[in-house]
C-alpha positions, 0 to 999 in steps of 0.5 A: 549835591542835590542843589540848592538856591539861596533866597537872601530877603534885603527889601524890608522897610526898617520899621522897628529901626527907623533907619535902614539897618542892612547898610549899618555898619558890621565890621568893614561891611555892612549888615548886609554884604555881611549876610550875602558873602556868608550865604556865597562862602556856603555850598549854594549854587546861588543867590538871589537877592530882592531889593526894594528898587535899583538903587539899593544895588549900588551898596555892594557891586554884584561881581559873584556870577552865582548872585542874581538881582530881583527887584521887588516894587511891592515890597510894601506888602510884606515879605511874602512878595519878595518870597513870590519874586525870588522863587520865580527866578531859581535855578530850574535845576535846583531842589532846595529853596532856601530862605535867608533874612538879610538881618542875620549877621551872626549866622554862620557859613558851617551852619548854612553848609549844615543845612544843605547836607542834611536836606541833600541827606533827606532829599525832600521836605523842609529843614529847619535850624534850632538853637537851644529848642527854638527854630529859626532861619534860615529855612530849606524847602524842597521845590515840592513846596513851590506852588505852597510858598507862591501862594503865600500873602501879606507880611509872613514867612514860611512859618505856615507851610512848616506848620501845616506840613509838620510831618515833613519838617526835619529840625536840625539843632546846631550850636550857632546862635546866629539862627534865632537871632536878628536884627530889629531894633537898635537894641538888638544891632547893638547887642549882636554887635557886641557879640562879633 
């Protein structure tokens, strides 16, 4: 396996929800140990979770050796610092990044697996799940895309890269909803809620 590490964002501000949606409840978790024990069950070597400050990492007790904590205290700045925060502490062994929203809880451990084979299949590029035609997360990037991903500012994604390097995207379909859905609202917590 070409390895992959897991970048699991979890230092957002809520801003839609009012309220920090990742320690909602989500059957005997919450949103967001919900999210990390689905990226642990999956075929990566890690996990590196940033939270906001320290005292976010009391709502799950990190026992799993293959999670690691990054603090981010500019995460007012938009999800590209916690990007930036996460690649510094990757595995240098690892050849896929793999970035995972911490507002998914309908993504599914076979679809994460899904990915990793077909980028240990590809070797290089980038791996993007769609649902019905619309691509979602999370996204795998070869290490290739590093410096690319660093130089990323303000509140965005990858969304850019993959534009910019459209002839290196494989998009894989898969059947699971879970890709192109999160949550924002209370709206949306409660649909997907329904939906479990």
């Amino acid at each position: 396996m070409s390895g992959v590490s897991a970048i699991l964002l979890a230092a957002g501000e809520s801003r839609r929800m009012g309220v920090d949606k990742l320690s909602l409840p989500w059957g005997k978790k919450t949103i967001f140990e919900h999210c990390l024990d689905t990226l642990l069950r999956s075929k990566v070597r890690e996990v590196i979770v940033v939270l906001k400050d320290r005292r976010e990492g009391r709502r799950k007790d990190f026992k799993d050796r293959r999670v690691k904590v990054v603090i981010n205290p500019e995460y007012r700045k938009g999800m590209s610092t916690s990007i930036r925060k996460g690649i510094l502490a990757v595995d240098p062994r690892s050849h896929g990044i793999l970035i995972a929203l911490g507002d998914q809880p309908l993504l599914r451990t076979r679809t994460i697996n899904a990915l990793i084979d077909a980028f240990a299949r590809r070797g290089k590029g980038i791996v993007v799940p769609s649902f019905r035609g619309k691509r979602g997360h999370p996204v795998i990037f070869h290490r290739d895309f590093e410096r690319e991903l660093r130089r990323l500012r303000g509140d965005v994604g990858g969304r850019s890269i993959i534009e910019r390097y459209s002839e290196e995207v494989w998009t894989l379909p898969v059947k699971s909803e879970g890709v192109v859905k999160d949550i924002d609202t209370r709206k949306d917590y409660e649909g997907a809620n329904d939906e479990q």
